[in-house]
LUMKE-843382 format. One record per residue (C-alpha): x, y, z; residue in one letter. Coordinates in Angstrom, 2 decimals, decimal comma. Layout:
# LUMKE-843382
PT        xx        yy        zz   rest
PT         X         Y         Z      A
...
//
This chain:
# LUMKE-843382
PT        xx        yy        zz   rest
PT      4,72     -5,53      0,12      X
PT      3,72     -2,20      1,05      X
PT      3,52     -0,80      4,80      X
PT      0,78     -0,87      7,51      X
PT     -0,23     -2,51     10,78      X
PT     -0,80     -6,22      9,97      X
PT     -2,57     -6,31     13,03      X
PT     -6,04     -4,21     11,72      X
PT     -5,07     -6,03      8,29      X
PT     -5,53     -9,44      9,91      X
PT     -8,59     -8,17     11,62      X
PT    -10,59     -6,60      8,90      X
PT     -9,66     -9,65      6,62      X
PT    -10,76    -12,46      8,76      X
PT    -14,15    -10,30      9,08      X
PT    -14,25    -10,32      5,54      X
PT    -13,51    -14,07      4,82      X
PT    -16,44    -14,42      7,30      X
PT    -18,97    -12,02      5,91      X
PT    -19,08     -9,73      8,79      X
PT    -18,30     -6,60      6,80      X
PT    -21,52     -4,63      6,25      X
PT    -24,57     -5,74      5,08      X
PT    -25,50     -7,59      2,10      X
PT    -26,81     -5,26     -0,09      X
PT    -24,78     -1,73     -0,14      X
PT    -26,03      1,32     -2,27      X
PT    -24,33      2,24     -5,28      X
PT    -24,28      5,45     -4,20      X
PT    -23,79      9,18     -5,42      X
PT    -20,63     11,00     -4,53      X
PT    -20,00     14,29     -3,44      X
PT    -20,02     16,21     -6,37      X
PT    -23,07     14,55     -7,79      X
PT    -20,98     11,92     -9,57      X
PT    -22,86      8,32     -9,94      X
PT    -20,25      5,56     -9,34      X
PT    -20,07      2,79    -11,99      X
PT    -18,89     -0,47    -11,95      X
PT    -15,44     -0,14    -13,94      X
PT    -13,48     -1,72    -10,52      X
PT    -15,48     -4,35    -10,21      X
PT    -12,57     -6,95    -10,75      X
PT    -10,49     -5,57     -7,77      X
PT     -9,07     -8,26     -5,61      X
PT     -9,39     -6,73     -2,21      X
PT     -8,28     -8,85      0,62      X
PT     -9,91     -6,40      3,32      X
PT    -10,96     -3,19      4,16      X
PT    -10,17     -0,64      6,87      X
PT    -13,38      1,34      7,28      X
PT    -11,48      4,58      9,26      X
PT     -8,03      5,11      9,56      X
PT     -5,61      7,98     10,58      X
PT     -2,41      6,81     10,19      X
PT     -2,59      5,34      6,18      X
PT     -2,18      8,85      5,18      X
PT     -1,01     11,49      7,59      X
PT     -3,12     14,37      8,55      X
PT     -6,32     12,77      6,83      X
PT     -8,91     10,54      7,90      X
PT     -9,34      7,94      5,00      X
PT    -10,59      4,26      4,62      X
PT     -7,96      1,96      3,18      X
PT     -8,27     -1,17      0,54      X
PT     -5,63     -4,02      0,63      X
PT     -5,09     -5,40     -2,70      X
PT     -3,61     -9,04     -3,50      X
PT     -0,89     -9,99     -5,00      X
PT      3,14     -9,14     -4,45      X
PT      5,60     -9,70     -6,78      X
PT      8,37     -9,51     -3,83      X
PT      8,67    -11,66     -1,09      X
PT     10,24    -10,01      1,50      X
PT     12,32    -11,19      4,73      X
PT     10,06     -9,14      7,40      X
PT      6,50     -9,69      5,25      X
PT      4,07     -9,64      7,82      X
PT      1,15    -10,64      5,95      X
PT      1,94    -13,31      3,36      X
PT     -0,85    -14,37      2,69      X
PT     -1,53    -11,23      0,40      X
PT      1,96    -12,37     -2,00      X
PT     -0,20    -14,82     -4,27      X
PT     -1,99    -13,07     -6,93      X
PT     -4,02    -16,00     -7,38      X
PT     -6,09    -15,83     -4,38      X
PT     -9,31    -14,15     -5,01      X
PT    -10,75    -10,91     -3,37      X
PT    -12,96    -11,49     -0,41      X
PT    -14,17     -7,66     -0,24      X
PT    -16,45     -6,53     -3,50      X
PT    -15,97     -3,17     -4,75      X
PT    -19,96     -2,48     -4,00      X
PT    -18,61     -2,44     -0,50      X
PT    -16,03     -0,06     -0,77      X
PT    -18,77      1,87     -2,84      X
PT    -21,37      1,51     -0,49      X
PT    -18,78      2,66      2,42      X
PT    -18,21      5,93      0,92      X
PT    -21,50      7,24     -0,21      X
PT    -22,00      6,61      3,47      X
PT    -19,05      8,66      4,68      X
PT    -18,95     11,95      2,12      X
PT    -18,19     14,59      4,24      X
PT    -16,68     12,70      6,97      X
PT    -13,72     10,46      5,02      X
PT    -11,31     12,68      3,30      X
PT    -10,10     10,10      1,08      X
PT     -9,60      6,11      0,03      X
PT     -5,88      4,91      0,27      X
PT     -5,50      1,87     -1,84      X
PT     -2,50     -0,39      0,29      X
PT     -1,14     -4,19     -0,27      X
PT     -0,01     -6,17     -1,37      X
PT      1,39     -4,34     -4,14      X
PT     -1,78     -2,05     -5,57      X
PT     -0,60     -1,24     -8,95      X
PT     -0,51     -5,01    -10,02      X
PT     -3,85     -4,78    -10,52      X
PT     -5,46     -3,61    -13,96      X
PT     -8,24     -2,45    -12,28      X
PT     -6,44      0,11    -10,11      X
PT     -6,99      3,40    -12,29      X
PT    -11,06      2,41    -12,70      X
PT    -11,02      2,37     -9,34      X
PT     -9,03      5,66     -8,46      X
PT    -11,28      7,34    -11,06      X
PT    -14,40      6,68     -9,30      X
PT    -13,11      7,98     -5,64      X
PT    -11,86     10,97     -7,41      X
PT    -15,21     11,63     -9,50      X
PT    -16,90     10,40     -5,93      X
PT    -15,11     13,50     -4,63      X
PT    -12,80     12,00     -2,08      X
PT     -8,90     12,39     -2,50      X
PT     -6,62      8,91     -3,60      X
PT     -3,93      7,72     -1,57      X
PT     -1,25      4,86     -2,96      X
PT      0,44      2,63     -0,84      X
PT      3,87      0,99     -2,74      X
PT      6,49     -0,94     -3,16      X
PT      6,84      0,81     -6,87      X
PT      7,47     -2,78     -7,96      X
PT      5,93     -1,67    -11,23      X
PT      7,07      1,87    -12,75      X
PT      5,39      1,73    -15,60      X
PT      1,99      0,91    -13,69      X
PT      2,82      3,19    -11,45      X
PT      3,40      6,28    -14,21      X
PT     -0,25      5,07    -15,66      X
PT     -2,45      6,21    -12,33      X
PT      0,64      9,47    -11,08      X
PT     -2,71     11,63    -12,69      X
PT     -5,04     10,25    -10,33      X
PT     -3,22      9,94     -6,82      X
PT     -2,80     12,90     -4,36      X
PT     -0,84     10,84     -2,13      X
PT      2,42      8,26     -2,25      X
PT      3,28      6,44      0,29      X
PT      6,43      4,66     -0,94      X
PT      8,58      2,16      0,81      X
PT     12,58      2,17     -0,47      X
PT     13,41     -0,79      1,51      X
PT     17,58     -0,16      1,12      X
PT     20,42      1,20     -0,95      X
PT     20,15     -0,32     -4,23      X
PT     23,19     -3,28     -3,70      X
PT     21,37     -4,36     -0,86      X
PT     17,48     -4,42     -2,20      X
PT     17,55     -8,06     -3,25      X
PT     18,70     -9,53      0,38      X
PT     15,42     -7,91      0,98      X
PT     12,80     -8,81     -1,65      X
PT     13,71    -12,29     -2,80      X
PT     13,97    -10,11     -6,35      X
PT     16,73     -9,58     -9,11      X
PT     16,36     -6,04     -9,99      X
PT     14,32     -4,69     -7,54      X
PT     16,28     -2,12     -6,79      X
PT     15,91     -0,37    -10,34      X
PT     11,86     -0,08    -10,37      X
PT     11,81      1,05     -6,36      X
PT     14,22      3,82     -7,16      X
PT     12,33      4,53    -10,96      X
PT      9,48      4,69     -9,34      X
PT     10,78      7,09     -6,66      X
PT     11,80      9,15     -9,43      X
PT      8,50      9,13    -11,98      X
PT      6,75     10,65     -8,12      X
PT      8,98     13,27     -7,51      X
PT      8,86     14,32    -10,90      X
PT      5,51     14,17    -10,95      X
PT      5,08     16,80     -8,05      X
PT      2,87     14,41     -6,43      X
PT      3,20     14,64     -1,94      X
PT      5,36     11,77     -1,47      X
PT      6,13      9,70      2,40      X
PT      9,04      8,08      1,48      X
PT      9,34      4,85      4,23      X
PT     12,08      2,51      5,25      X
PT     11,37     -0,38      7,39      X
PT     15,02     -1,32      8,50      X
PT     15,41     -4,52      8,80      X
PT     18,61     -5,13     10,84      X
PT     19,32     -9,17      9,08      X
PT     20,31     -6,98      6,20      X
PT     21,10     -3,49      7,20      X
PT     23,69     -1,79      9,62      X
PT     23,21      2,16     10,92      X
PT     25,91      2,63      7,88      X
PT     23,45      1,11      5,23      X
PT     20,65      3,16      6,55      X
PT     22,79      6,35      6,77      X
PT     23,84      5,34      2,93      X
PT     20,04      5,49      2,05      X
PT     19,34      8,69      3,95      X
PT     22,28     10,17      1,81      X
PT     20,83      8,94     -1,64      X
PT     17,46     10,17     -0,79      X
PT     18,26     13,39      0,41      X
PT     20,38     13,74     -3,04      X
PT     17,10     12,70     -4,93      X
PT     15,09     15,28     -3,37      X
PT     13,21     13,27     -0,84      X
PT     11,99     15,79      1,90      X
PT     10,36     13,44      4,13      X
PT     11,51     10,32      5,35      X
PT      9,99      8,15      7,65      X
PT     12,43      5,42      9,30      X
PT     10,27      2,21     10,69      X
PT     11,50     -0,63     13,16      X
PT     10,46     -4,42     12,23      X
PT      7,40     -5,62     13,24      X
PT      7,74     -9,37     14,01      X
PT      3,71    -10,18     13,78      X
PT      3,05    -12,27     11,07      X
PT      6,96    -12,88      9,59      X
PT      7,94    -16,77      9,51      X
PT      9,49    -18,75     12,39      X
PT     12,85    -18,21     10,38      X
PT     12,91    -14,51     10,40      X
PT     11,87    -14,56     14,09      X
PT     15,11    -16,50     14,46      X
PT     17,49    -14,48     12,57      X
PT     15,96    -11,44     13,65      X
PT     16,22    -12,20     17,35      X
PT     19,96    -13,39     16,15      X
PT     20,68     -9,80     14,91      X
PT     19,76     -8,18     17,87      X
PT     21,03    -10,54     20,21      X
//
């Protein structure tokens, strides 16, 4: 699962379960450059919706979607309740619409955040219309799924991409046989691609000693990673277990 504070997550998807996002009827809207907005992402499962944010992608003020569905199932998930692709979307896309034909001129962009957002079909229809709307596309990964992740590279002016560890460590992490391989692909299809790239690594210290970290740092300088952002376990919303075997780690 991709990066961000579960704490506005939890928030702006209990409003959404409840109906307390916006009002019932949002415009379809006309975008910036004059671009009507169609309903090609309709089938988005969005589990909430951050209306202004300025830390999803740095420097810019953007809204953020959280998609459902994870194929990992990592130790420090703090918001498992987006891992089951079955659960339906509580947010329609007419509200994400509506939100920015509201906001041109004030949002610089829409970052689209998990979950992991390139498990859904839908994803490029949607990243299409914010671009024609005339607001810049930030991703939020895991890069669980290269080839997914190669199909919308054209469309995204923005990675933020979580390499959880060095590569013989990834599956203490994700639950996931050959994890490892399509994190590190995908690192390598965005920094071919030119594409800005945030390149994040929550450590979590049940797995990882300062020599596995310092391993990573090593790798991803080699690769050509620039910048690297190191984060620190948030224990909000992880099981009782972790709790236990984090505070065990520490102790």
């Amino acid at each position: 699962m991709t990066s961000h504070d579960s704490s506005d997550l939890a928030r702006v998807t209990a409003r959404a379960r409840s109906g307390a996002q916006g009002p019932g009827r949002t415009p379809s809207g006309v975008g910036r450059r004059g671009a009507v907005l169609n309903d090609d992402a309709e089938g988005l499962q969005i589990a909430g919706l951050t209306s202004l944010s300025t830390c999803d992608w740095p420097g810019r003020l953007v809204a953020t979607v959280f998609l459902q569905g994870c194929p990992w199932s990592c130790t420090y998930c703090h918001n498992p309740e987006l891992i089951d692709p079955r659960t339906p979307g509580v947010v329609p896309w007419a509200q994400v619409r509506g939100l920015l034909s509201r906001r041109v001129g004030l949002l610089d962009g829409l970052v689209f955040s998990g979950g992991e957002p390139t498990r859904q079909p839908m994803l490029g229809s949607a990243m299409r219309e914010v671009k024609e709307a005339g607001f810049g596309v930030g991703l939020h990964t895991s890069g669980a799924y290269p080839r997914r992740l190669a199909s919308v590279l054209g469309l995204v002016d923005w990675v933020g991409l979580d390499i959880k560890a060095p590569a013989d460590l990834y599956e203490a992490i994700t639950g996931v046989g050959r994890s490892a391989q399509a994190a590190f692909e995908s690192l390598r299809l965005v920094l071919d691609a030119g594409v800005p790239v945030q390149v994040r690594t929550t450590v979590d210290p049940t797995v990882l000693d300062e020599e596995d970290v310092a391993r990573l740092v090593r790798v991803l300088r080699h690769l050509g990673v620039q910048d690297h952002v190191r984060q620190e376990v948030r224990t909000l919303g992880t099981t009782p277990e972790y709790q236990e075997a984090l505070a065990a780690a520490r102790a």
